[in-house]
N, C-alpha and C positions, 0 to 999 in steps of 0.2 A: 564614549557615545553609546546610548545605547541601542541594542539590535532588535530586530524583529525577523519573527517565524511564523510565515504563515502554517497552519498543519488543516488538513482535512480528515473527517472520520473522527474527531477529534472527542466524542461523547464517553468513546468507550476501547476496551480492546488495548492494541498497539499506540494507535494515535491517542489515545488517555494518556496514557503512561509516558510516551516522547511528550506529549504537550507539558508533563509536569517538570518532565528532564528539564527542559527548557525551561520551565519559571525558573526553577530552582538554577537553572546556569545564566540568569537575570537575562533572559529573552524575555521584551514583550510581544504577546500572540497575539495573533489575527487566526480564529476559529472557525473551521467551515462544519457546516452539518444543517439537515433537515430538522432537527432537536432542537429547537429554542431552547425550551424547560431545562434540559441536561445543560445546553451551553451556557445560562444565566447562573446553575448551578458553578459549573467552574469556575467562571469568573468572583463568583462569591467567596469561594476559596484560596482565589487567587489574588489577594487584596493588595499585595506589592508590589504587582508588574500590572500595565497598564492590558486589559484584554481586550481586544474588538471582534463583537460575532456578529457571526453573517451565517443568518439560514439561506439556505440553498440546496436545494434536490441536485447534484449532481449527475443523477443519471437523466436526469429531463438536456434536451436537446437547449443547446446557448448556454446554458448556466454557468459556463464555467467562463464564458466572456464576463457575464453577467455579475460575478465572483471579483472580474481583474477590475471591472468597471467601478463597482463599489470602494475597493480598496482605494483607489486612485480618488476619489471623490471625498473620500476621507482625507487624503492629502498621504497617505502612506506609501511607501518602499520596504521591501523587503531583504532581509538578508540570507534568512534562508528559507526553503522549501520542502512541504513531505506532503506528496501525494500518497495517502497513507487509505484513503478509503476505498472499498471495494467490498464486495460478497460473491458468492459464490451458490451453486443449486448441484444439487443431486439426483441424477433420474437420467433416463432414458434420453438421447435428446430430443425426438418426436415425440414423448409424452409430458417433457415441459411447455410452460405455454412460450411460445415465438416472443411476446411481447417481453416477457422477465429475461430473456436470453437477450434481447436487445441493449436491454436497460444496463444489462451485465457488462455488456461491448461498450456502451458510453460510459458508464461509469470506471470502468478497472481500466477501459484503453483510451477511450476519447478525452475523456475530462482530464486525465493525467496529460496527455499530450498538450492540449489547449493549455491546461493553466502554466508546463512548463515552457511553451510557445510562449508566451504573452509576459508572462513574468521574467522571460531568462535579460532583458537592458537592464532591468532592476539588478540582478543576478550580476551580470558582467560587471554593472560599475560599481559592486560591493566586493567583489571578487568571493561571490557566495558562492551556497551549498544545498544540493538538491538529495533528496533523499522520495525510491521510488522503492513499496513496498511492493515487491514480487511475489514466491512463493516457492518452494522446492517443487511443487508442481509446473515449474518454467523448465521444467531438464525432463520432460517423457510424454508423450499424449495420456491424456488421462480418459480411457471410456467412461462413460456415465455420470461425468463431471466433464465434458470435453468441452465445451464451451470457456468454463471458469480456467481448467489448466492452459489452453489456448491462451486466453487474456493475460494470463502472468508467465507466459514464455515472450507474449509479445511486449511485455512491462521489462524482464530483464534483456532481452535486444536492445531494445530501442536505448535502455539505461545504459548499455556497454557503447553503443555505438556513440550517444551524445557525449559519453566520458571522452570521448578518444577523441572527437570533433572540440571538443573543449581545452585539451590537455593544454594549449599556453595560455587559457584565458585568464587562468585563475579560476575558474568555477570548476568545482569538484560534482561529479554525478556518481552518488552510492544506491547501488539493488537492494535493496535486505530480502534474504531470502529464507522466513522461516518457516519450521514445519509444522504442522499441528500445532497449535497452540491455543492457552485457555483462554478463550475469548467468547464472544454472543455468537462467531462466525457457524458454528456446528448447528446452532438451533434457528439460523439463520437458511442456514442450508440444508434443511432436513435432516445433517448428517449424524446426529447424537450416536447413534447407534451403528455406525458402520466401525470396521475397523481403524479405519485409519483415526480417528478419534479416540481411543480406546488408550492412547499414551499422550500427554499432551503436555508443553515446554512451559513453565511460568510464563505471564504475560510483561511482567516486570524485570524478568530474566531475559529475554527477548530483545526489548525495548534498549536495553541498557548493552547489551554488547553491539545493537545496530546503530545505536547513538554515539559509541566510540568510536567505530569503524567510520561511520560520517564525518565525527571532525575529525578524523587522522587522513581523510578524504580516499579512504580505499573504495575503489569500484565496486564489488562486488563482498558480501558478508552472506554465509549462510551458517543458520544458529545451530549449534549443539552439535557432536562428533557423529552421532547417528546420522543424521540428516546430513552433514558434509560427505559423511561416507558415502551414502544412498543417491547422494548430486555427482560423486566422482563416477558409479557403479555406472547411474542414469548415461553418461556419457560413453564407458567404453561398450557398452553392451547395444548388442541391435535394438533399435527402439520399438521393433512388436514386441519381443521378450519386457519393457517398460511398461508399454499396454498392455499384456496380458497380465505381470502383477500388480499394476493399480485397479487391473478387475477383479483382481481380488481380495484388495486391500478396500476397493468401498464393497464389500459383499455384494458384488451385482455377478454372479457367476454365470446364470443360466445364456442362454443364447438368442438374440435377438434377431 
């Protein structure tokens, strides 16, 4: 019989790259994104498995009901799930505007919640698999980025806690936690030019050990030795010592 995945973000990036894992592991997808144009593209590419897109601004307030509503009207169920979209902003946090800091909060923490809210009956009677893209920025405060690290500390919580609230449902809940990595996220986020960008993990290399790790149903994956190291470090060490080197890792040194 065959399965379905829904994925979000799914234009570009990480969720590119998982949404192809998946044709190729004969998943048919259900597509989220504000992209039409991009999502019409994939599906044109993707001639053997059946695609269903659905534009939707996930960071607009309801959408993400609006997302479970559609599916359901279609007549579909899911098997598995990747809350896979989100962005991020660089700057000051009073010198970004309040309203894109908002939008960040729905989209990386609200819409993730909702659509795993809404989707997990589909979930338990498949005995599926959810997959929530966090960030090694969930292991330290990040100044001048503290908004976006906030959101993907609060993406891998919630991910460990629903794991453990799930453990005999049969549904599996995996974090992927990676680090820089080459995606549209940097120019996305002003960040081209900070440090922390300055090394950055394949997007296909990424994609492909956090897809393992999901169907082998492990909680938690964080990509590449660097970054597992720097996530164990994040923890034993006081976490101003954390803050004070991601202020220097986005070149925001001077003092506010």
């Amino acid at each position: 019989m065959t399965k379905t995945a829904l994925v979000t973000g799914a234009t570009s990036g990480i969720g590119n790259a998982l949404a192809k894992l998946l044709a190729a592991d004969h998943y048919d997808l259900i597509l989220v994104s504000r992209d039409d144009e991009k999502m019409r593209a994939i599906k044109s590419e993707l001639t053997d498995r059946s695609v269903t897109i659905i534009k939707k601004d996930l960071s607009q307030f309801h959408a993400a009901k609006e997302v479970f509503d559609e599916v359901k009207r279609n007549g579909l169920t899911i098997d598995l799930l990747i809350n896979n979209a989100g962005f991020g902003l660089v700057g000051a946090f009073d010198s970004l505007p309040i309203e894109r800091q908002s939008e960040m909060i729905q989209l990386n923490c609200a819409a993730l919640t909702e659509l795993t809210y809404y989707f997990l009956p589909d979930l338990r009677s498949k005995m599926g698999k959810i997959m929530n893209v966090a960030s090694t920025a969930a292991y330290q405060p990040g100044p001048f980025m503290a908004v976006y690290f906030a959101s993907k500390a609060y993406v891998l919580s919630l991910s460990e806690a629903l794991a453990e609230e799930l453990d005999k449902s049969g549904v599996t809940v995996t974090a992927l936690c990676p680090g820089p990595t080459h995606t549209n996220f940097g120019s996305v986020a002003h960040a081209e030019n900070i440090k922390m960008f300055s090394r950055t993990m394949d997007v296909q290399t990424v994609a492909r050990i956090g897809y393992r790790a999901m169907m082998k149903g492990k909680r938690v994956v964080v990509t590449g030795q660097l970054n597992y190291a720097g996530a164990i470090a994040a923890k034993l060490l006081p976490r101003r010592w954390g803050a004070k080197a991601v202020r220097i890792i986005t070149g925001s040194n001077k003092k506010k």
